[in-house]
VEXGU-129831 format. One line per field, with one value per residue (C-alpha): residue number from 1; z negated, x negated, y. Coordinates in nm, 3 decimals, decimal comma, padded with zeros to 5 digits. Each point is the difference from the previous one (the first is absolute). Layout:
BEGIN
n: c(NUM;...)
Z: c(Z;...)
X: c(X;...)
Y: c(Y;...)
REM end
This chain:
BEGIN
n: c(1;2;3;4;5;6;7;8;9;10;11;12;13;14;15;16;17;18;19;20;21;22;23;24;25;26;27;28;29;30;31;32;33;34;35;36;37;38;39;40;41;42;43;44;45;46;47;48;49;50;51;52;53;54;55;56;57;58;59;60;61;62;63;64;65;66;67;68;69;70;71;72;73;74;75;76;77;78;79;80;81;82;83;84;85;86;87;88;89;90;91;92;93;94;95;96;97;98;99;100;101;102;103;104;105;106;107;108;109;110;111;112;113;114;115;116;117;118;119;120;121;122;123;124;125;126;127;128;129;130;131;132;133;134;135;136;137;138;139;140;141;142;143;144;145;146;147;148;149;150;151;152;153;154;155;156;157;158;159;160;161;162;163;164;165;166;167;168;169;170;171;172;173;174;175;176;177;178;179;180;181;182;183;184;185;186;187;188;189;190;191;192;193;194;195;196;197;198;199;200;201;202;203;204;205;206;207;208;209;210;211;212;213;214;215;216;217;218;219;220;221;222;223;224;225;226;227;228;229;230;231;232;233;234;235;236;237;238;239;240;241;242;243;244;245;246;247;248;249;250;251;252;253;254;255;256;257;258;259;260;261;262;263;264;265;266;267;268;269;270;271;272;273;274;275;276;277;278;279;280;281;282;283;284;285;286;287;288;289;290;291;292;293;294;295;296;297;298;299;300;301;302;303;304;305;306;307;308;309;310;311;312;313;314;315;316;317;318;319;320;321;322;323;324;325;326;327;328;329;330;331;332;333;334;335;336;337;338;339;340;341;342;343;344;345;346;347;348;349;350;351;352;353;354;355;356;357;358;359;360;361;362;363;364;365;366;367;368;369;370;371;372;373;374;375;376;377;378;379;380;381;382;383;384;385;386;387;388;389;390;391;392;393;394;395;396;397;398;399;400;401;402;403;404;405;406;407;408;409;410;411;412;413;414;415;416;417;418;419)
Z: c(05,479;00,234;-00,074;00,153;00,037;-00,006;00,280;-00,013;00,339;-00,097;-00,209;00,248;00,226;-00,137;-00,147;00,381;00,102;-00,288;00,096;00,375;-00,047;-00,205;00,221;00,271;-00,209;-00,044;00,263;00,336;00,294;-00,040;00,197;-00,092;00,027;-00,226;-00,236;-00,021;-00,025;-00,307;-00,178;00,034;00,134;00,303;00,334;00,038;-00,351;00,092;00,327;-00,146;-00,256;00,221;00,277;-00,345;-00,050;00,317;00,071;-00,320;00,093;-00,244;00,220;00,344;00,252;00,119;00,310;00,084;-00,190;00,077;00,162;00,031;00,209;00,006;00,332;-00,047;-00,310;-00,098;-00,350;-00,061;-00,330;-00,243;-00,280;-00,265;00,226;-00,228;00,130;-00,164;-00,265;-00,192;-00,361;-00,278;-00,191;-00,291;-00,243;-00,351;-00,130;-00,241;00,169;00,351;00,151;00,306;00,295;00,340;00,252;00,134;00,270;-00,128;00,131;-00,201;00,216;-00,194;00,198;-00,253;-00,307;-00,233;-00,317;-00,246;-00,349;-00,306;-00,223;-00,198;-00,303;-00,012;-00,121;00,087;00,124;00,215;00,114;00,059;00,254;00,175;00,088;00,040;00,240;00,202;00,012;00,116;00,295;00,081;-00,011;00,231;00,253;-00,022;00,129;00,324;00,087;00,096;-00,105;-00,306;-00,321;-00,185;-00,325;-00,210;-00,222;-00,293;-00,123;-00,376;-00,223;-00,323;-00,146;00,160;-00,048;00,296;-00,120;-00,059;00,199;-00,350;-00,051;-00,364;00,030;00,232;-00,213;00,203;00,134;-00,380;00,108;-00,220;00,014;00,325;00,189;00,363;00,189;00,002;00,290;00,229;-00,078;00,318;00,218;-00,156;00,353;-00,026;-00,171;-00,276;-00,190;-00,244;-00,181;-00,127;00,232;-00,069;00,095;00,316;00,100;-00,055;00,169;00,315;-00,006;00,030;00,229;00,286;-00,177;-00,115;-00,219;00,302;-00,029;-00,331;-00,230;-00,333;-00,011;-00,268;00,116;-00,214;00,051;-00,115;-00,043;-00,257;-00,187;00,050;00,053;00,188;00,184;-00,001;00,311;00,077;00,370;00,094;-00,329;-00,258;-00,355;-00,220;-00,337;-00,250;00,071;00,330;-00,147;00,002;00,124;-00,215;-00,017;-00,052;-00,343;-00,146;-00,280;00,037;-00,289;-00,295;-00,082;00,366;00,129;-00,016;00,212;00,157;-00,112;-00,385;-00,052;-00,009;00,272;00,282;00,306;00,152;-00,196;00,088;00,433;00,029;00,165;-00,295;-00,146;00,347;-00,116;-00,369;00,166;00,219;-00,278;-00,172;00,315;00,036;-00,418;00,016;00,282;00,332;00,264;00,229;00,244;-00,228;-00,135;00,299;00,129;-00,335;-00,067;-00,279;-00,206;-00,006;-00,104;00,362;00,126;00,248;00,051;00,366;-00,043;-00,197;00,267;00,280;-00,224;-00,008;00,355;-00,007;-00,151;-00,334;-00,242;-00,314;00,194;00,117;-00,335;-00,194;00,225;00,010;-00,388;00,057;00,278;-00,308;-00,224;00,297;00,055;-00,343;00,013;00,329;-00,172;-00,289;00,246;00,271;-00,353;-00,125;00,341;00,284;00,283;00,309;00,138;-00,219;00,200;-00,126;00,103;-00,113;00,063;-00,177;00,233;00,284;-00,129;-00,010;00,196;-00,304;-00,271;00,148;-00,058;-00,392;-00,041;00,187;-00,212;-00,351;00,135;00,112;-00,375;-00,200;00,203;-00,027;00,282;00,133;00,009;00,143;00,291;00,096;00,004;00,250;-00,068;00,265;00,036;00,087;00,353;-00,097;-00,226;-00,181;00,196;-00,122;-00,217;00,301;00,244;-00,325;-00,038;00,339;-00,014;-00,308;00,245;00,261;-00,244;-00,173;00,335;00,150;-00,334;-00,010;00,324;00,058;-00,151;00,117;00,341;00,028;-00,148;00,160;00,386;00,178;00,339;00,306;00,193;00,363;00,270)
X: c(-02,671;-00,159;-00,088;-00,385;00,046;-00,399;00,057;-00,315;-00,020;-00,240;00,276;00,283;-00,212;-00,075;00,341;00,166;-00,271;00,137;00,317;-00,067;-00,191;00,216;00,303;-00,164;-00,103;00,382;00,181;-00,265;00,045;00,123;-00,033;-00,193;00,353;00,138;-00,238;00,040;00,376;00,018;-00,291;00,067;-00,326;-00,013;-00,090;-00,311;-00,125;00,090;-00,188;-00,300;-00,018;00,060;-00,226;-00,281;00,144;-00,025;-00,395;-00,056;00,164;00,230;00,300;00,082;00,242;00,148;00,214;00,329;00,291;00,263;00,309;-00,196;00,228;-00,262;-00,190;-00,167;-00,102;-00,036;-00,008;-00,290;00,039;-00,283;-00,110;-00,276;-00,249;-00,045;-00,380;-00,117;-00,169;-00,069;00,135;-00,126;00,201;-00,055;00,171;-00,102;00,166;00,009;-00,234;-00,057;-00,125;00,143;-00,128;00,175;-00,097;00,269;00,091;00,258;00,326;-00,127;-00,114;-00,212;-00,289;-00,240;00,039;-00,175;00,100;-00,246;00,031;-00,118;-00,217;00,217;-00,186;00,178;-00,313;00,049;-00,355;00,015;00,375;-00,185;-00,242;00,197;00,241;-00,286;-00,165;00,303;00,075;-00,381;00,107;00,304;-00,145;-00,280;00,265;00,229;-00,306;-00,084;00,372;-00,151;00,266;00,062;00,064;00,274;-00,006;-00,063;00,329;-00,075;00,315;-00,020;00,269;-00,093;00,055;-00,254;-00,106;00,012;-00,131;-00,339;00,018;00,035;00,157;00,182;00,080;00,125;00,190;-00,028;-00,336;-00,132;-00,173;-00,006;-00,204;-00,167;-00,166;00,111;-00,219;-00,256;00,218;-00,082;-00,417;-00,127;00,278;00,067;00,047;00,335;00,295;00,109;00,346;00,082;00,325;00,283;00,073;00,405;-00,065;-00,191;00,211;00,328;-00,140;-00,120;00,405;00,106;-00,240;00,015;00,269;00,352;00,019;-00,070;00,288;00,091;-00,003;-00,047;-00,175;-00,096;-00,281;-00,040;-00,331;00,131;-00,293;-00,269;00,176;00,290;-00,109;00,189;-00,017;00,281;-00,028;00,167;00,027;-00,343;-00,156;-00,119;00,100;-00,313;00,139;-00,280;-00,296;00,067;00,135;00,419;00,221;-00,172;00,296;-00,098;-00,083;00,321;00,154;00,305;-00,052;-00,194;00,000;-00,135;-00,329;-00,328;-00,073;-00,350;00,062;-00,020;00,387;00,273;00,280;-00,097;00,185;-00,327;00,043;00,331;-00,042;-00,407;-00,173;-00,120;00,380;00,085;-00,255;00,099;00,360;-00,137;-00,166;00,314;00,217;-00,331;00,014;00,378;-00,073;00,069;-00,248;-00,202;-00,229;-00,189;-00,194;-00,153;-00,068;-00,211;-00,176;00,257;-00,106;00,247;-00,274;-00,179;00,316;-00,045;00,298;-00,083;00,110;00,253;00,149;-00,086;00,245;00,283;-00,043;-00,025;00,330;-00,136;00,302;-00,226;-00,152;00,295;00,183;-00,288;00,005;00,361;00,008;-00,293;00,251;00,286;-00,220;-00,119;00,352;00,061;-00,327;00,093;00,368;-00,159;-00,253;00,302;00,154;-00,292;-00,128;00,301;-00,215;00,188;-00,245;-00,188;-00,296;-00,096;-00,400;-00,258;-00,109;00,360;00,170;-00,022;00,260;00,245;00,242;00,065;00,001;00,193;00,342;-00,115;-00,120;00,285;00,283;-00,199;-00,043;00,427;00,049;-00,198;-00,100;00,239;00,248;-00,134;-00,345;00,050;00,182;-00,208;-00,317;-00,163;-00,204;-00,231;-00,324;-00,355;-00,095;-00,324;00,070;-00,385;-00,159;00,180;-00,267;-00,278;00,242;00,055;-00,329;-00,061;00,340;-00,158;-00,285;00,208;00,253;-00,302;-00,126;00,356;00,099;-00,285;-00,204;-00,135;-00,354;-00,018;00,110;-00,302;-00,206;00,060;00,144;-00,208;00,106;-00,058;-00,228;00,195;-00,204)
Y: c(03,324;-00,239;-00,382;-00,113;-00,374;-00,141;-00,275;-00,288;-00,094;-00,295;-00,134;00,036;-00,131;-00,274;-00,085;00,018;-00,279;-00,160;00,040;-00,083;-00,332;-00,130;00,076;-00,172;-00,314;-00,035;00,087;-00,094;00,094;00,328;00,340;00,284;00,216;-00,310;00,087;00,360;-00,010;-00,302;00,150;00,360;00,083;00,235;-00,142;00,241;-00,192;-00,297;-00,016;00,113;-00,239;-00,275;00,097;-00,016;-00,327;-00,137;00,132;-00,173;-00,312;-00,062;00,094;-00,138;00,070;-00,315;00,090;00,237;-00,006;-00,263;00,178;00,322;00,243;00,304;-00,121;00,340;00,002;-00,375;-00,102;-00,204;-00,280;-00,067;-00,219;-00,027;-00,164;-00,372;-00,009;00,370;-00,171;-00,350;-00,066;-00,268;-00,159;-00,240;-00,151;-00,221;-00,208;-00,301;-00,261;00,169;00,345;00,079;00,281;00,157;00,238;00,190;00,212;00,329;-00,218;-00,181;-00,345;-00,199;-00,052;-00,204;-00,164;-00,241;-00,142;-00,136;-00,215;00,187;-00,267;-00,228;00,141;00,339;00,133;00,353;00,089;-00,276;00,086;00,356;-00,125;-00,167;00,297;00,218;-00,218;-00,018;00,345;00,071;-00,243;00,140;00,378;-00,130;-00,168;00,364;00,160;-00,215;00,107;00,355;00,198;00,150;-00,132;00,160;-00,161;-00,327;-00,094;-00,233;-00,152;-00,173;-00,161;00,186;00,334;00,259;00,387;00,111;00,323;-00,176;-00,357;-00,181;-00,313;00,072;-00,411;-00,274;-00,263;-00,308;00,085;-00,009;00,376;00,358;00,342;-00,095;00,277;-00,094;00,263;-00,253;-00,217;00,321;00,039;00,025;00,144;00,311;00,139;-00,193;00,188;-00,231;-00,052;-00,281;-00,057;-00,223;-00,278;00,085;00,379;-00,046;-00,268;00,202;00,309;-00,257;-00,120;00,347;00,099;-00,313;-00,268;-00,067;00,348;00,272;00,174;00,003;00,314;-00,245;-00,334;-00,203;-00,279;-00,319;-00,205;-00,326;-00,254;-00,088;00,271;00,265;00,357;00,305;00,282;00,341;00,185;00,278;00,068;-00,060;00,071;-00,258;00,149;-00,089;00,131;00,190;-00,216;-00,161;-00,306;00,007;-00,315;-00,296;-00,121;-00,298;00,070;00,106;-00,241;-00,244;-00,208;00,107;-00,355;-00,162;-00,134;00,206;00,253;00,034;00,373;-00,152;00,062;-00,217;-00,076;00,223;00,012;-00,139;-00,303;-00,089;00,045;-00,032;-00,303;-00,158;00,032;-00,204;-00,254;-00,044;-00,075;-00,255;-00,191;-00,009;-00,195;-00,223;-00,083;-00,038;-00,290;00,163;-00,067;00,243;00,049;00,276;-00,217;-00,169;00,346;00,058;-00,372;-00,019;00,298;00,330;00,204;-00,033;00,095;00,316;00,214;-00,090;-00,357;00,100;00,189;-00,321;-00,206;00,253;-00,019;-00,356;-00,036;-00,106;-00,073;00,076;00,320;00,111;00,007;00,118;00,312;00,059;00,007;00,246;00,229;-00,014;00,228;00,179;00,089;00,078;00,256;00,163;00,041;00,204;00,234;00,045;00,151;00,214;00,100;00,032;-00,058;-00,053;-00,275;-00,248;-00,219;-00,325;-00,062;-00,227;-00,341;-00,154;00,229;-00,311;-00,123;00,260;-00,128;-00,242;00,197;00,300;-00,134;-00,126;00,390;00,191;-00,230;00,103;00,382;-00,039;-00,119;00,249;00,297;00,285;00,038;00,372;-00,077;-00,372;00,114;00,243;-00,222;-00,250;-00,293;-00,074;-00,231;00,198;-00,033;-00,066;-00,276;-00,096;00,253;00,258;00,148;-00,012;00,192;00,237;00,094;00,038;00,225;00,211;00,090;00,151;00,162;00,144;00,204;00,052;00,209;00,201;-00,042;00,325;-00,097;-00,379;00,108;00,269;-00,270;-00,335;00,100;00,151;00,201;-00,121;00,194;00,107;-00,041)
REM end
């Protein structure tokens, strides 16, 4: 009896660009015979695919191979040429917008950061974002290349089945319709998500987590959120919105959550926790800087000031944010537990000071983590720091076409005509 295997060429096709792009994202410069012998793709493939690649500019050769012994035959390197396209990226958050154009490396090559209206009236907010993404799309196309995506980064809970924000605790937002950011410049491929997942996937894609088969990324800042990715893949659970980690409970009898719930994670390690602890030191006596940086009021405290006296050497600042890195530690203990990654990532804007919380967080995670899992994970800052979630959502545009470019490639890149 004989077996007819139906083969779709489309679909290996397309999966061996896959495969091909993203080997060359990671491992540049490389050699076409490099990349037929690590991927498993015969040379005859391969060298069609990359002569496509290169007529579409998205692949350049830059140069022979160091130590190339083959004067015959020399073996010629290339890379994913960083000027095939432009990206947008933007990011809200609590009190500011912020936009970049990127190259594919990605180089920022523009940015702008705007206040959102002290009101917090969201169709206000709204305007403002959309009026800066208008400008930003209208600068992208004066580059005269292509644009390969806009990522909108947002610190909420989103559907990103539908472009829904389901709610963004500190931003006082729920059941917004966030197409309405993109009228105008539909022409523009759009993705929005979780500041915590794009910023994990942009760690693992250009940061500290490139090589790692399991990371867990923590966006430490206004509030705690997270991001599980395994190998290069964000897991998003049933509805797109796993690792709110933030959320789970400590002590049923603690502070208020902005969630409505009592003694979440969030409330223990969050900004505003940082702040209640500074009040404290300043009621008990102690004296501080803080509150010259605020005209005497906490509640005009920004976490950027916050972070300026930390730096500062602030006694009060300082303590209040080492008390904070305690029940960090204590949190990370309990996910290195549950999750056995074998890289954690602190990001966010509280992740500036990382270099003086670590040792408060790795002595809590030596103390209560279990030994296996402990020794087998790392604790590492982002590279990206507060822009984290801007190079993530430019890195959810790229990992979008690299893992299933076939279409966006016929689309965007067009040939060059050979004259």
């Amino acid at each position: 009896m004989s077996i007819h295997l139906h083969i779709n060429h489309n679909d290996m096709r397309n999966r061996n660009l896959a495969l091909i792009l993203n080997h060359l994202h990671q491992n540049s410069p490389i050699s076409r015979s490099e990349l037929s012998s690590q991927l498993g793709i015969n040379k005859a493939s391969i060298s069609t695919t990359i002569r496509e690649l290169i007529d579409r500019g998205i692949v350049i050769e830059v140069g022979v191979k160091s130590g190339n012994q083959d004067v015959g035959h020399p073996s010629i390197d290339l890379m994913i040429n960083p000027d095939a396209g432009r990206i947008i990226g933007v990011s809200i958050n609590q009190g500011i917008v912020t936009a970049v154009i990127t190259d594919i490396s990605p180089n920022i090559l523009w940015r702008k950061e705007v206040n959102l209206p002290a009101s917090n009236l969201f169709q206000e907010n709204m305007q403002v974002v959309k009026n800066l993404i208008q400008e930003v799309c209208n600068l992208a196309r004066g580059h005269k290349l292509p644009i390969l995506g806009l990522g909108l980064s947002i610190p909420g809970m989103v559907d990103i089945e539908s472009n829904r924000l389901l709610a963004a605790f500190e931003l006082g937002w729920q059941n917004i319709d966030l197409n309405v950011l993109i009228e105008g410049n539909e022409d523009i491929n759009f993705h929005i998500g979780n500041e915590a997942h794009m910023s994990g996937l942009g760690e693992r894609y250009f940061g500290s987590s490139e090589k790692s088969a399991s990371t867990l990324y923590l966006n430490w800042g206004l509030e705690m959120s997270g991001a599980i990715i395994i190998n290069e893949n964000v897991v998003p659970g049933s509805m797109g919105l796993a690792g709110e980690v933030g959320h789970f409970s400590l002590d049923p009898n603690g502070a208020m959550c902005e969630c409505g719930n009592l003694g979440c994670w969030n409330t223990m390690v969050n900004f505003k926790a940082a702040v209640s602890r500074i009040q404290s030191k300043i009621d008990a006596g102690e004296s501080s800087c803080v509150l010259e940086f605020c005209n005497h009021s906490l509640n005009d405290l920004s976490l950027n000031l916050f972070i300026e006296a930390v730096r500062q050497g602030d006694s009060v600042a300082v303590g209040a944010l080492k008390e904070t890195g305690k029940w960090l530690g204590i949190g990370i203990a309990n996910l290195i537990n549950l999750f056995n990654p074998d890289l954690i990532v602190l990001g966010g804007p509280l992740s500036q000071a990382f270099h003086l919380v670590y040792p408060i967080i790795q002595s809590e995670v030596d103390q209560r983590a279990l030994p296996w899992q402990r020794n087998s994970c790392q604790i590492k800052p982002s590279r990206y720091r507060q822009d984290a979630c801007l190079i993530g959502a430019v890195a959810t545009v790229i990992w979008n076409i690299f893992n299933n470019p076939e279409e966006p490639i016929r689309k965007t890149f067009r040939k060059k005509i050979k004259r």
